[in-house]
MITOR-235073 format. One line per field, with one value per residue: residue in one letter; x, y, z of N, C-alpha, C, O in turn. Coordinates in steps of 0.001 Angstrom, whole numbers, plus 500000, padded with zeros to 6 digits. Example, Ala and Ser with C-alpha at 12.3 -4.5 7.8 and 13.67 -1.06 7.14 Angstrom:
residues 2
gunu	c(A  S) .
n.c1	c(513190  512850) .
n.c2	c(494310  497750) .
n.c3	c(507800  507080) .
ca.c1	c(512300  513670) .
ca.c2	c(495500  498940) .
ca.c3	c(507800  507140) .
c.c1	c(513200  512900) .
c.c2	c(496700  500030) .
c.c3	c(507800  507870) .
o.c1	c(514236  513409) .
o.c2	c(496681  501138) .
o.c3	c(508465  508039) .
end
This chain:
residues 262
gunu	c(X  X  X  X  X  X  X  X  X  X  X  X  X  X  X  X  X  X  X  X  X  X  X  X  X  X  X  X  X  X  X  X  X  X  X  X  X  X  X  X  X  X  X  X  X  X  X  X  X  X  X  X  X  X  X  X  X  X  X  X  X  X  X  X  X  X  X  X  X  X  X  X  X  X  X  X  X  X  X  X  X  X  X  X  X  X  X  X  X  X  X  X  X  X  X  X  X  X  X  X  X  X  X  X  X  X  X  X  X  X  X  X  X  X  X  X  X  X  X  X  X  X  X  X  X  X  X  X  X  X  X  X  X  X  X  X  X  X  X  X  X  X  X  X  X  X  X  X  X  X  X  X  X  X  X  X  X  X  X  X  X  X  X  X  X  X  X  X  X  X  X  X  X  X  X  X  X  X  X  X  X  X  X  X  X  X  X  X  X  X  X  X  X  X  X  X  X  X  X  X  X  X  X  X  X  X  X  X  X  X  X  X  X  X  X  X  X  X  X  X  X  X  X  X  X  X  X  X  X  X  X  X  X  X  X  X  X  X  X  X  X  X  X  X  X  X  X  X  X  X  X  X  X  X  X  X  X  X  X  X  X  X) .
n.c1	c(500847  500483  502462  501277  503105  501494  501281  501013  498669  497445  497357  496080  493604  492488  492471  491293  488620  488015  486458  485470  486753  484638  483785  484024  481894  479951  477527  475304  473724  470249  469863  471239  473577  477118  479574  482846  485177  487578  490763  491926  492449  491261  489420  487728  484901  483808  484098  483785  482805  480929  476812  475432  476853  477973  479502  480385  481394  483953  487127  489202  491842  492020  493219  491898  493281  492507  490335  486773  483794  480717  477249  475559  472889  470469  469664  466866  463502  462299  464709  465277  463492  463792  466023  465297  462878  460826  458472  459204  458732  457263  456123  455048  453488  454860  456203  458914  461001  461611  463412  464082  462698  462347  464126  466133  469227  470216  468331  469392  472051  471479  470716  472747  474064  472883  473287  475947  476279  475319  476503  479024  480478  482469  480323  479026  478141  479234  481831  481725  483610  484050  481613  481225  483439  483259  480296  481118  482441  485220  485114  484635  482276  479228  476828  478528  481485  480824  478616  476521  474070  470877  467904  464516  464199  466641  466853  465309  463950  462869  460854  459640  462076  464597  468057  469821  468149  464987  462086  459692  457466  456478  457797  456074  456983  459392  460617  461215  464575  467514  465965  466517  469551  472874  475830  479320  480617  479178  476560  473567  471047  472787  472314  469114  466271  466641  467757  470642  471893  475222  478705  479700  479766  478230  480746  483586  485178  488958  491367  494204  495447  493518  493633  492305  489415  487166  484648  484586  483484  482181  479585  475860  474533  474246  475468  474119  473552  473039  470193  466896  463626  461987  462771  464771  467162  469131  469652  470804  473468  477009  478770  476946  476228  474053  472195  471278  469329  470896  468305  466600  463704  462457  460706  462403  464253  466883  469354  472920  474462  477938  480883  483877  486942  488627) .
n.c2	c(498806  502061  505046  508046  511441  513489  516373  516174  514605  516644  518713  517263  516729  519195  520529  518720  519945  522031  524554  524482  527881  530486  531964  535214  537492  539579  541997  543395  546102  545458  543996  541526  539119  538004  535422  535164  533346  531484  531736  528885  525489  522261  519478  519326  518458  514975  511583  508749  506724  507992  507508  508673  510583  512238  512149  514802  515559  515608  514919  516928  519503  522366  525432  528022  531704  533742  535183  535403  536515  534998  534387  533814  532878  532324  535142  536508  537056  539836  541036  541065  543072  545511  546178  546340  547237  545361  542587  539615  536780  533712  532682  534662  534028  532717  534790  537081  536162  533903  532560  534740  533612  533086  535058  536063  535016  537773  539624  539280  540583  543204  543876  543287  545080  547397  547088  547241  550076  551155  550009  550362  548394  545444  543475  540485  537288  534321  532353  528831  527013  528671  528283  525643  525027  525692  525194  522272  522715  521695  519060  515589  514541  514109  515542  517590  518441  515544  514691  512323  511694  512371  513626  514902  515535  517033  518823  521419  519776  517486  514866  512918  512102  511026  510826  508336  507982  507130  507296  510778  512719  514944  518313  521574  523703  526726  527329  529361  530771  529501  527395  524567  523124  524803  524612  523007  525397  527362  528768  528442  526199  525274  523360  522189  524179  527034  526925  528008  530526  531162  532659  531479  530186  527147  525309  522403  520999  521279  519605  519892  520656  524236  527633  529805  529037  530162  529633  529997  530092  529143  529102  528737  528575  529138  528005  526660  525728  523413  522242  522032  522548  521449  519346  516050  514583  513511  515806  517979  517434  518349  517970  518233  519739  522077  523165  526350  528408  531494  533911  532261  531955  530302  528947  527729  528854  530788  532512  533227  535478  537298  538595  540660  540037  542839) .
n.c3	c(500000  499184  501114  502184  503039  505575  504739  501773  501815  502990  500984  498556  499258  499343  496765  495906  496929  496257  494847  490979  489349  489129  486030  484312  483773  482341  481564  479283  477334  477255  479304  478811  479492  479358  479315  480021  477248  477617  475520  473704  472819  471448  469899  467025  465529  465317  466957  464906  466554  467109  468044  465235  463929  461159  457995  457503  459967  460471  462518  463905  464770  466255  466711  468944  469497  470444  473208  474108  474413  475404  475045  477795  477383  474415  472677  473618  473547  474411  475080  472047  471107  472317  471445  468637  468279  467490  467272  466165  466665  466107  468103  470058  472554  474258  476020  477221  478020  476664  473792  471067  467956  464109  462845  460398  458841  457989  459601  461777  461985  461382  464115  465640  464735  465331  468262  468435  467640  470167  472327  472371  471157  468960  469306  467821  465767  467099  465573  463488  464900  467378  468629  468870  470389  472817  473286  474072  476443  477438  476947  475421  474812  473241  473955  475023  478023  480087  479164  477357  477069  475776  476846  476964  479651  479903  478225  475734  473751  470712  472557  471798  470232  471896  472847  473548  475654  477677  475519  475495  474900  472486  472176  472924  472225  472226  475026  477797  478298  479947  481616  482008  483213  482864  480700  482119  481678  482088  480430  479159  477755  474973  473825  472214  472522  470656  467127  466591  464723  463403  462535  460366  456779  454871  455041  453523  456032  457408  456522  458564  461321  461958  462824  464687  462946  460411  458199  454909  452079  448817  449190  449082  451680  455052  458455  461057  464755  467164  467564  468444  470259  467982  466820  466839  469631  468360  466534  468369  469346  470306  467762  465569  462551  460665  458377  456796  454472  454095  454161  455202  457626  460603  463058  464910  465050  466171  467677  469498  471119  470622  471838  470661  472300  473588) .
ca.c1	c(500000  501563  502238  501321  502950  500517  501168  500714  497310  496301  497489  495257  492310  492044  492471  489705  487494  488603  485220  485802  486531  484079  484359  484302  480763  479254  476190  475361  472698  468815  470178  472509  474655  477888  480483  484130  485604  489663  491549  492518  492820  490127  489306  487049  484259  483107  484469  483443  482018  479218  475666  474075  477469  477852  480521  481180  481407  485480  488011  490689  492088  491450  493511  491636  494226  491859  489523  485944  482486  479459  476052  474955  471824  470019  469133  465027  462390  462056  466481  465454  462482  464580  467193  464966  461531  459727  458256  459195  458799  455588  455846  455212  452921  455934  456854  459719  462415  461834  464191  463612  463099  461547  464796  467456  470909  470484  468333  470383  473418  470817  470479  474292  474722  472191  473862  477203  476063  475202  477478  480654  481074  482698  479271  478798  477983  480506  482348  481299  484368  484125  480371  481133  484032  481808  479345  482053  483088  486576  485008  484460  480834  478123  476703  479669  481806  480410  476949  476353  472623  469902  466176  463477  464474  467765  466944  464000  464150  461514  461015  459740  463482  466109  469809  469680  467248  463617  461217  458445  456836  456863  457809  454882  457488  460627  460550  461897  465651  467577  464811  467481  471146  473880  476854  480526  481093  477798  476109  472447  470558  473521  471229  467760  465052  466349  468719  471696  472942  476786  478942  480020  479176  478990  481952  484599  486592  490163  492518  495042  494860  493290  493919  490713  489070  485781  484026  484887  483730  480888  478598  474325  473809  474950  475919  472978  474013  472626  469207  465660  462499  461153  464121  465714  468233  470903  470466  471400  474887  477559  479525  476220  476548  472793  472447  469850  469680  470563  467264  465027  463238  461809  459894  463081  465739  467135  471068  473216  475396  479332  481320  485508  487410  489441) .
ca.c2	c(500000  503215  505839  509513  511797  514131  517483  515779  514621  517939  519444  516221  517068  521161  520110  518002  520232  523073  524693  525520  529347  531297  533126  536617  537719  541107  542639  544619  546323  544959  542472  540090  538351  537356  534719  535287  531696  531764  531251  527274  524281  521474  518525  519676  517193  513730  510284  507457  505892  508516  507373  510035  511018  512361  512204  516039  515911  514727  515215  517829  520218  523471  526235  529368  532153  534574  535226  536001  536671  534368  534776  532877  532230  532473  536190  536488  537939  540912  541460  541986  544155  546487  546912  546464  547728  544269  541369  539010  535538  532932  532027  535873  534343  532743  535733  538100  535505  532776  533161  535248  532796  533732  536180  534824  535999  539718  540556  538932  541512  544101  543303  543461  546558  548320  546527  548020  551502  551936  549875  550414  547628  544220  542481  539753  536346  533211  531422  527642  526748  528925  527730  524058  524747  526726  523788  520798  522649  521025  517610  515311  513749  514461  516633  518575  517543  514342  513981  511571  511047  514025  513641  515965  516437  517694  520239  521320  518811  516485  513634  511461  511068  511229  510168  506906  507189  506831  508742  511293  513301  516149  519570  522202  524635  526874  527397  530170  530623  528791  526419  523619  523268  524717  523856  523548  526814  528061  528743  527494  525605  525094  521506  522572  525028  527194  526394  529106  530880  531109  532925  530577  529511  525702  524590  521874  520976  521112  518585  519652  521723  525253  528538  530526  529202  530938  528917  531136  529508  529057  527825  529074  528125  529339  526995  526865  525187  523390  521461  523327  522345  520513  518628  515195  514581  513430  516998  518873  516984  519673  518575  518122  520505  521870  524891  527648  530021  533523  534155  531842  531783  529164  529050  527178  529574  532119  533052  533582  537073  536764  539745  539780  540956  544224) .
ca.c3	c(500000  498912  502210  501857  504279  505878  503930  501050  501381  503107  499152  497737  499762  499266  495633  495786  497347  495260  493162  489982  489659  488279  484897  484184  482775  481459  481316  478585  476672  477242  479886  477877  480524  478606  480089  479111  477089  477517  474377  474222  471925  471481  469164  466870  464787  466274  466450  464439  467361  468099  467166  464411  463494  459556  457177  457418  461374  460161  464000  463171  465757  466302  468098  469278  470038  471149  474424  473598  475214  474528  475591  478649  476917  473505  472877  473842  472962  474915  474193  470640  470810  473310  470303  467588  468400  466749  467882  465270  467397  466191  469502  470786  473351  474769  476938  477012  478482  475832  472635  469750  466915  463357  462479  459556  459086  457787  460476  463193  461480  461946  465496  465894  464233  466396  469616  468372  467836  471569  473130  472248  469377  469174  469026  466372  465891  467157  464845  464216  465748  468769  469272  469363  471800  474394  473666  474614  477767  477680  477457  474224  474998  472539  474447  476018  478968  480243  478947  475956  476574  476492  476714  477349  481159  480039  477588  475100  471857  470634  473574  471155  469441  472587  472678  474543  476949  477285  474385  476407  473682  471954  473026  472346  471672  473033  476809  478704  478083  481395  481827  482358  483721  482278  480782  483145  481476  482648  479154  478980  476204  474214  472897  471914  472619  469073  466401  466608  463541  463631  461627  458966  455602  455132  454320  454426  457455  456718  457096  458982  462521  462184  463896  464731  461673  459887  456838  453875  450856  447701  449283  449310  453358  456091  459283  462149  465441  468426  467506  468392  470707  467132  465865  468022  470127  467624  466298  469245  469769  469855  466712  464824  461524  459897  457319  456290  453455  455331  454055  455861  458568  461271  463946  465736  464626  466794  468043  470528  471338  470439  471558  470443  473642  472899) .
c.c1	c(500881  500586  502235  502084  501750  500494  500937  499200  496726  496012  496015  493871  491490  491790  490998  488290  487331  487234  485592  485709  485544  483997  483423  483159  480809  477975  475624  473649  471223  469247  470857  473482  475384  478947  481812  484742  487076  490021  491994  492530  491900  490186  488279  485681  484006  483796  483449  482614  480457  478156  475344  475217  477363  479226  481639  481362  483442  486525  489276  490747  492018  492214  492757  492352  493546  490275  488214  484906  481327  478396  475592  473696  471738  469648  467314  464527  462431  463538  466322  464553  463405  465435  466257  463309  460511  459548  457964  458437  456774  455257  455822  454582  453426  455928  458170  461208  462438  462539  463381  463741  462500  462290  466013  468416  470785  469829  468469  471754  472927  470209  471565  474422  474063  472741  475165  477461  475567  475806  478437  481467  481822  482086  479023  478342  479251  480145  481868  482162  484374  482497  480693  482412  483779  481189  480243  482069  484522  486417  484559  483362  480253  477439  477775  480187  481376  479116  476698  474880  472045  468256  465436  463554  466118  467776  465449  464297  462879  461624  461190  460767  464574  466908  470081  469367  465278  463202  460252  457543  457335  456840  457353  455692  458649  460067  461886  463690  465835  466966  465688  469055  471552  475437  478126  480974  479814  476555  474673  471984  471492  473127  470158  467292  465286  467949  469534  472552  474616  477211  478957  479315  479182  479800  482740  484934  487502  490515  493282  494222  494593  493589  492583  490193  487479  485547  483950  484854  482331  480358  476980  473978  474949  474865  474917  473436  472812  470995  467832  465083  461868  462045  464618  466412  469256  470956  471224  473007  475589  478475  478656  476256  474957  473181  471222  470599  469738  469486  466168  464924  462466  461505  460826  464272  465893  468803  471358  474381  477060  480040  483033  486050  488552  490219) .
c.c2	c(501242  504350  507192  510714  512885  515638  517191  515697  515463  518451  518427  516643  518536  521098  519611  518591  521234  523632  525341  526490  529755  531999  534162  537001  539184  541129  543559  545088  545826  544011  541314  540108  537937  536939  534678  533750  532385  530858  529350  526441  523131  520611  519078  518776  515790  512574  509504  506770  505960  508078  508754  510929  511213  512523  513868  516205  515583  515501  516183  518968  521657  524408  527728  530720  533358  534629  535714  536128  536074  534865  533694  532820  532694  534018  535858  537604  539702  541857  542354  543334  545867  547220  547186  547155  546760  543481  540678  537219  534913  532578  533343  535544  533244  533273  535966  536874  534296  533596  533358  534045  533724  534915  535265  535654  537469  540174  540294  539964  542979  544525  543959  544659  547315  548222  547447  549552  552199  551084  549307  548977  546495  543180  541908  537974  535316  532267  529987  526971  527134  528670  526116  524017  524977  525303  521958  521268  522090  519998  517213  514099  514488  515604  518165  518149  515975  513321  513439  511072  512648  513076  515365  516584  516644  518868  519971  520640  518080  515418  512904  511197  511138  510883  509512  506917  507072  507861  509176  511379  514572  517381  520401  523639  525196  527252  528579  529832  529606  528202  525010  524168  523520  524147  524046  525017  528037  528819  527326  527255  525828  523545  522111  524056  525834  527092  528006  529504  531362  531736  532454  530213  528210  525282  523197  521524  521256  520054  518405  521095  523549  526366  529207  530703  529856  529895  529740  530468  529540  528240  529347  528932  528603  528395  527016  525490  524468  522485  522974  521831  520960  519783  516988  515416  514338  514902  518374  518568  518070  519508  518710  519321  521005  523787  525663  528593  531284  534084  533603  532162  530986  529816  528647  527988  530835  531918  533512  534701  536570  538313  539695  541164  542111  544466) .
c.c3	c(500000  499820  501723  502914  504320  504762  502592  500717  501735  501931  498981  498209  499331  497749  495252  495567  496972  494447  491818  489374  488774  487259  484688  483321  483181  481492  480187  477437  477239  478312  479573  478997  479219  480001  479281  479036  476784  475951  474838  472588  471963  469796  468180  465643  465739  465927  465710  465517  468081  467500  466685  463695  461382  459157  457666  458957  460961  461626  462702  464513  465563  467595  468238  470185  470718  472141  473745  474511  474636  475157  476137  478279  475798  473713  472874  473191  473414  474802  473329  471025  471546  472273  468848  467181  467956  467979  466598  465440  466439  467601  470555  472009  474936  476133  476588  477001  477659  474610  471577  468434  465616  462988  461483  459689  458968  458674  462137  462807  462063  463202  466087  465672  465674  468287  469664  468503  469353  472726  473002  471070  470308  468831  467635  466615  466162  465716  465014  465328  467532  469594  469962  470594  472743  474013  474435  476064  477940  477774  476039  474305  474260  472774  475484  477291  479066  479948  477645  475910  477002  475985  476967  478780  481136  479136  476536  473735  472491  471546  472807  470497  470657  471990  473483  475754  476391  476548  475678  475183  472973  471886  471994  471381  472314  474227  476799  479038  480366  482111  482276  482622  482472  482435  482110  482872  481439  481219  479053  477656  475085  473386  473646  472424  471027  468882  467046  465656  463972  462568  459807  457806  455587  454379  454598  455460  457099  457238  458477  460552  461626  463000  463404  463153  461618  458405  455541  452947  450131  448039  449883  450536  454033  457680  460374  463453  466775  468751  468322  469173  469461  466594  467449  468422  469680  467204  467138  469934  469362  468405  465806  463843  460835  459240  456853  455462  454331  455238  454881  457115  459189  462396  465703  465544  465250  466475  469348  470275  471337  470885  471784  472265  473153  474256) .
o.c1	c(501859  499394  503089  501316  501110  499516  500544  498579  495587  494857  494933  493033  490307  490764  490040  487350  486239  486988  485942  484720  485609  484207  482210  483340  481467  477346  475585  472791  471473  468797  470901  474102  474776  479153  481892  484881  487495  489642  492252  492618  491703  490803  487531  486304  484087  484137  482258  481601  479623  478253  475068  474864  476807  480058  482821  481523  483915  486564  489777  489727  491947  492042  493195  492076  494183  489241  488400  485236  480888  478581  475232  473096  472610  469312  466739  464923  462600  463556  466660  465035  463422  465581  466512  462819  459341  460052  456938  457808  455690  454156  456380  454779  452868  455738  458701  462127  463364  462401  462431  464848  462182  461609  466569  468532  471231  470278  467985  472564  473540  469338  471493  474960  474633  472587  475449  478348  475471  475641  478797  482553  481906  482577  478859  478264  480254  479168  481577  481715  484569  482272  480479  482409  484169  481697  479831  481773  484827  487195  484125  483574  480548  477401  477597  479406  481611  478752  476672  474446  472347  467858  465875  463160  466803  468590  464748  464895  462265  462697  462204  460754  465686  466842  470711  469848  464664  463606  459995  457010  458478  455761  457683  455296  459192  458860  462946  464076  465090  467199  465091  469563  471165  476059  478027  481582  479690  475632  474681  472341  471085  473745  470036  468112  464477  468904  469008  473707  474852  476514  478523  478131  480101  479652  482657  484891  487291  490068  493226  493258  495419  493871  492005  490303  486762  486512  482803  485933  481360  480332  477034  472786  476150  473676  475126  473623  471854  470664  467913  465502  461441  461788  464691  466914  470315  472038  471886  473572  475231  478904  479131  476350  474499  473839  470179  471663  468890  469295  465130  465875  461498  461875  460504  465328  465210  469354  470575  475090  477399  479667  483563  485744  489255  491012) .
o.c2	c(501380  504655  507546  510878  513154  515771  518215  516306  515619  518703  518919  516892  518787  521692  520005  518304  521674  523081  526510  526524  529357  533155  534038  536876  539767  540072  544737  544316  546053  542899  540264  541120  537601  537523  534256  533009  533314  529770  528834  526969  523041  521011  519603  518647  515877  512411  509680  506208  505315  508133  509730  511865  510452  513001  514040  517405  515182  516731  516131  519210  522011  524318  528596  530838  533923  534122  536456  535758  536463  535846  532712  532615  533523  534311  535045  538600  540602  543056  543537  544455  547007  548438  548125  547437  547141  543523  540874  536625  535480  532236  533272  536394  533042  532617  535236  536818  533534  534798  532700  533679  534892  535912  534199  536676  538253  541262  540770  539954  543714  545388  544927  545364  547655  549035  548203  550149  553400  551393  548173  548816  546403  542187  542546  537561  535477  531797  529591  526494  526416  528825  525640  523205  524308  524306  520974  520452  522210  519399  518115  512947  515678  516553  519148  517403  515238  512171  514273  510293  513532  512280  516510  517703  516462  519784  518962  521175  517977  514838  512222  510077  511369  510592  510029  506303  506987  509020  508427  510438  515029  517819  520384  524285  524390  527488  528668  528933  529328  528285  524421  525250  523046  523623  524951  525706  529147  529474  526099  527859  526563  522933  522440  524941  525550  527120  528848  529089  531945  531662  532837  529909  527738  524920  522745  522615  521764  519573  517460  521849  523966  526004  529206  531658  530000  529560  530127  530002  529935  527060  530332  529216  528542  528147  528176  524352  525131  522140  524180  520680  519863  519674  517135  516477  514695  515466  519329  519263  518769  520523  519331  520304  519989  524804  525063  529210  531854  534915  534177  532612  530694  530941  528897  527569  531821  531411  534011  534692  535575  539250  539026  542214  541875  545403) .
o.c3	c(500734  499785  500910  503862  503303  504027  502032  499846  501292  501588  499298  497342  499102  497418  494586  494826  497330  493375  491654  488643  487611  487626  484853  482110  484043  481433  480543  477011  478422  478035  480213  479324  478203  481065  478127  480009  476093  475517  475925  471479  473175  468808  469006  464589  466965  464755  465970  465101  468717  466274  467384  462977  460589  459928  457964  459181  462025  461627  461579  465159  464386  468810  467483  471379  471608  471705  472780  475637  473554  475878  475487  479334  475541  474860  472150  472586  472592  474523  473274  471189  471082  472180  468094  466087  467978  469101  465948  464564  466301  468033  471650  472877  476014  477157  475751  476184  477937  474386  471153  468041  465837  462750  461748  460365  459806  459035  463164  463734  462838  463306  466844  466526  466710  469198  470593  469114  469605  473907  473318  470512  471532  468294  466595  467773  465468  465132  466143  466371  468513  470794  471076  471519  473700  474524  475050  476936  479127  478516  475321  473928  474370  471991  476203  477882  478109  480192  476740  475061  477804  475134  477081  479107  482143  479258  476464  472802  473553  471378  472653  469987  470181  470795  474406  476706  475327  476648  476620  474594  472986  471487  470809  470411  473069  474261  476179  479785  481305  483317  483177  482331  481404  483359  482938  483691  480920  481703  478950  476644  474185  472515  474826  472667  470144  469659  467775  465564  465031  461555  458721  457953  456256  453212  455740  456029  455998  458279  459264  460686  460814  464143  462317  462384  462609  457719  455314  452580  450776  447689  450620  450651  453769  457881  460729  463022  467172  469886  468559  469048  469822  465395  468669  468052  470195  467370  466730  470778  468414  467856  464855  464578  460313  459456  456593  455510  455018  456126  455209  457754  458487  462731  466864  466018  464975  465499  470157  469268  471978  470179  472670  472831  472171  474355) .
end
């Protein structure tokens, strides 16, 4: 049996019991909580081994050299109207704290702009890359960190399709942002309630490792993240890949707030 001396396991113990520190959020504009994600390095795409995986999910690494600010939740309803004076949502009768869906790319830009012009700029949409690494948490389970199964009592997607557990049914619609736990990096509904437009075009992977990549290529769709209230549980896995004309609009399609740190 291997002996510890005592100062030793006092270290091992404090360690133990150690919580992990808090990160560095913002407030800004209409109420947008943002949580600051530290520059890092991460796997990026899915193994071979995950169920629901696709061809274009392909593993390749990914370094992100710069710090950014996400949005501890989906922007809502009551967010936009604050910046934008609408109520775009099908689901207006929702309430204020459920996410804005029913907006496509140009007037999620038009969102941004207006965000930028009164406070102080930066604001834009995350990269796919820097979405799916906020969605992992530093962990390479399906769902981020350690969770490889979701149902209906872990976030809003259709019951009737989970990710290996029991089916419920089928959810009436989005729910009130922070309605379930968030992730280790404190970032709610990162899988389901609405899809999340992302910068990118769909493109490619590359091959070889990346540095803070962006999807820059001929392609008609742009990249939508994260699965929705009406969609299953394979589509809310974080490397899962889905696309929309910048033009459309759904009923499941909102976004979340990206702002670059200066």
């Amino acid at each position: 049996m291997t002996r510890y001396g005592l100062p030793l396991v006092v270290a091992l113990l404090a360690a133990a019991c150690t919580p992990v520190p808090e990160r560095a959020t913002i407030t800004v504009g209409p109420g947008i909580e943002m949580v600051r994600i530290e520059a890092g390095t991460f796997t990026m795409g899915t193994p071979g081994t995950e169920t629901g995986r696709e061809d274009q999910e392909r593993l390749h690494d990914v370094r992100l050299t710069k710090a950014f600010y996400l949005g501890v939740t989906e922007v809502t309803q009551a967010q936009w109207e604050a910046v934008m004076g609408t109520r775009p949502s099908h689901f207006g009768d929702c309430g204020g704290d459920c996410p804005v869906e029913r907006v496509n790319f140009d007037h999620v830009q038009a969102f941004i702009a207006g965000l930028n012009a009164t406070e102080g700029g930066g604001f834009r949409l995350p990269t796919e890359a820097e979405w799916e690494y906020a969605c992992r948490a530093g962990g390479r389970a399906a769902f981020g960190h350690h969770a490889s199964t979701l149902g209906s009592a872990d976030a809003n997607i259709n019951g009737a399709y989970p990710y290996g557990v029991d089916a419920t049914g089928p959810s009436p619609g989005p729910r009130a942002v922070a309605s379930f736990d968030s992730n280790p990096w404190g970032l709610f509904d990162m899988s389901g309630n609405v899809w999340e437009w992302v910068e990118d075009w769909h493109c490619p992977y590359p091959t070889d490792e990346a540095v803070d990549p962006i999807g820059r290529c001929d392609s008609a769709y742009r990249v939508i993240r994260g699965g929705s209230w009406a969609f299953d549980g394979t589509s809310a896995r974080c490397g899962l890949r889905y696309t929309h004309r910048p033009q459309d609009l759904g009923f499941s399609l909102g976004f979340r707030l990206a702002r670059s740190v200066r």
